[in-house]
matplotlib code that plots the C-alpha trace (Angstrom):
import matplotlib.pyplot as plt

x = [-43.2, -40.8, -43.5, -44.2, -40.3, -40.3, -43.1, -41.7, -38.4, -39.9, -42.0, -39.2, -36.8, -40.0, -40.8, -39.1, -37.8, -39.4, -36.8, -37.6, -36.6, -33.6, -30.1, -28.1, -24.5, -22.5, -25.1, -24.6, -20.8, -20.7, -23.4, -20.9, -17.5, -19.6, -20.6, -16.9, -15.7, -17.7, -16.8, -13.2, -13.9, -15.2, -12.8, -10.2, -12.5, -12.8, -9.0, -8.9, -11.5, -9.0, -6.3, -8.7, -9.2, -5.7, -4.1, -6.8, -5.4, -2.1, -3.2, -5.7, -5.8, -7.0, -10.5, -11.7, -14.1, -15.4, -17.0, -18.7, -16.4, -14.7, -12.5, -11.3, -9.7, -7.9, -7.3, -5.1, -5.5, -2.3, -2.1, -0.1, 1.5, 1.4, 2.2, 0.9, -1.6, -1.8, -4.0, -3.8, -6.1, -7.2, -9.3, -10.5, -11.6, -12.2, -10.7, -12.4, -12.6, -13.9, -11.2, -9.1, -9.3, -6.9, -5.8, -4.4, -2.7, -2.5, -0.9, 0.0, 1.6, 2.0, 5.6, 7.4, 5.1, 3.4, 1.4, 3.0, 0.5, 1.2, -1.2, -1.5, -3.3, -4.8, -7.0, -10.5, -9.8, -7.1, -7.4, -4.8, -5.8, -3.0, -1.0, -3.5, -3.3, 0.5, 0.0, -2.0, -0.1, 3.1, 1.4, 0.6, 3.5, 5.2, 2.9, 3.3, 7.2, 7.0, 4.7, 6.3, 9.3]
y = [34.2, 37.2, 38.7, 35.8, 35.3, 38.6, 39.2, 36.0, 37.3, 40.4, 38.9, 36.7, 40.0, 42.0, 39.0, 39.1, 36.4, 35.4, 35.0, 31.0, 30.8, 33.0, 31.4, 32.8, 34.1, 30.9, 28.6, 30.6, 30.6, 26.5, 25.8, 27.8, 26.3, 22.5, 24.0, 25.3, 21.7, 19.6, 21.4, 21.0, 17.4, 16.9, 18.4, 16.0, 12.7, 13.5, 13.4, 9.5, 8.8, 9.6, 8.2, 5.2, 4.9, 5.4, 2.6, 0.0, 0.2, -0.2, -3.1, -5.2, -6.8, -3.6, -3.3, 0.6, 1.2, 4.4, 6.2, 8.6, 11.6, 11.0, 8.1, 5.6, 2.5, 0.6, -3.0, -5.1, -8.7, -11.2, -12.7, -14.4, -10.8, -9.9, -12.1, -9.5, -8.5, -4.9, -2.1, 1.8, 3.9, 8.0, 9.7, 12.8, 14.8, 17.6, 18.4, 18.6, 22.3, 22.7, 24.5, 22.6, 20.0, 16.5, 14.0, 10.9, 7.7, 4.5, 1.6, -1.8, -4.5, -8.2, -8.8, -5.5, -2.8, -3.7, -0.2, 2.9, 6.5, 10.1, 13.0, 16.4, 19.2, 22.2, 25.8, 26.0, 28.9, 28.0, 24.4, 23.8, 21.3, 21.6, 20.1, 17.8, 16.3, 16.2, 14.5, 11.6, 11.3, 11.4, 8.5, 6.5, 6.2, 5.2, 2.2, 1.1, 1.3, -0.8, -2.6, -3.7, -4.8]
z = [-8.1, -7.7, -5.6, -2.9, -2.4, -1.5, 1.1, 2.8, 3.0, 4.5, 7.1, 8.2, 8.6, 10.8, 12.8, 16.1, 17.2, 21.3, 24.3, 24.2, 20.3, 20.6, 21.4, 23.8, 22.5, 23.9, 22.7, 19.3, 19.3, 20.5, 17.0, 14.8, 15.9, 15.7, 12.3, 11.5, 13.2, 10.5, 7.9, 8.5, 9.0, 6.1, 3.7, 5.9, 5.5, 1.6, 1.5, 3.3, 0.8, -2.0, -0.7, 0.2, -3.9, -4.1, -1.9, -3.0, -6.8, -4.8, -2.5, -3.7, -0.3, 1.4, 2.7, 3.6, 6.5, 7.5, 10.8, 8.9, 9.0, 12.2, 11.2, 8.4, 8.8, 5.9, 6.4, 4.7, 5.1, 4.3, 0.5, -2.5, -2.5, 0.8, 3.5, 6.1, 7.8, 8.8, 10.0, 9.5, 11.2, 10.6, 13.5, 13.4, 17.0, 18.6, 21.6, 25.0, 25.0, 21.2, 20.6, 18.3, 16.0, 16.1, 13.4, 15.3, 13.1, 14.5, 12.6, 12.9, 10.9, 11.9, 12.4, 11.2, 13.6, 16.9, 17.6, 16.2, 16.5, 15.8, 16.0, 14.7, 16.4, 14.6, 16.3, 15.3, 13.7, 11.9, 10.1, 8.0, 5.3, 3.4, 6.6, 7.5, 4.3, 4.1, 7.6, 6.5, 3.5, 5.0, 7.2, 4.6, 2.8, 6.0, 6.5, 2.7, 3.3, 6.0, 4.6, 1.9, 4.1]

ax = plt.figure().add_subplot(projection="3d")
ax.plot(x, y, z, "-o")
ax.set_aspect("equal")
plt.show()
């Protein structure tokens, strides 16, 4: 009922909140950057899933594992096709100080790459998707390249 909504929104409004209920301005600003941080994450993590759908039409060999939104890895395991075994590897961080958000790549294939990483670094504030995306793109069509070597 119109009515009920309506008181309850009103006695929510008037009631004050206690000292021990309130949180204090830092404890406030470090919930809405965690709040801002996840959000960001999760628009990243939803692009590694794409690409995840995308690469395993392209590899059949590829197995993709998540770490719920902080990371993805996509393994690909040596075949008929693909004599290699290789790994490629998305993390996404914070940094120590909460004030920036990191997307590190780490990638190896048997025989062509040993250990190859790169990282990109973006303000809290300012979270470029758009680049992030181009970054693990970018990324991944390196390791198909040399994977396909």
């Amino acid at each position: 009922m119109p009515g009920d909504f309506t008181r309850q929104f009103d006695k929510r409004i008037m009631k004050k909140p206690l000292p021990e209920d309130s949180e204090t301005e830092e404890q406030r600003r470090e919930r809405l950057t965690r709040e801002k941080f996840g959000a960001e994450m999760a628009k990243i993590a939803e692009r590694l899933d794409h690409r995840a759908d995308f690469l395993s039409q392209r590899f059949p060999n590829m197995v993709h594992e998540t770490d719920g939104i902080s990371g993805s890895t996509y393994i690909f395991r040596a075949s008929d096709k693909q004599p290699r075994n290789g790994t490629l590897q998305f993390s996404l961080r914070p940094t120590d100080t909460l004030e920036a958000l990191t997307v590190r790549m780490e990638m190896t294939i048997d025989g062509v790459c040993e250990k190859k990483s790169d990282y990109i670094t973006f303000p809290v504030d300012k979270v470029d998707v758009d680049k992030a995306n181009a970054f693990i793109e970018q990324s991944i069509f390196e390791f198909a390249r040399l994977y396909m070597q």
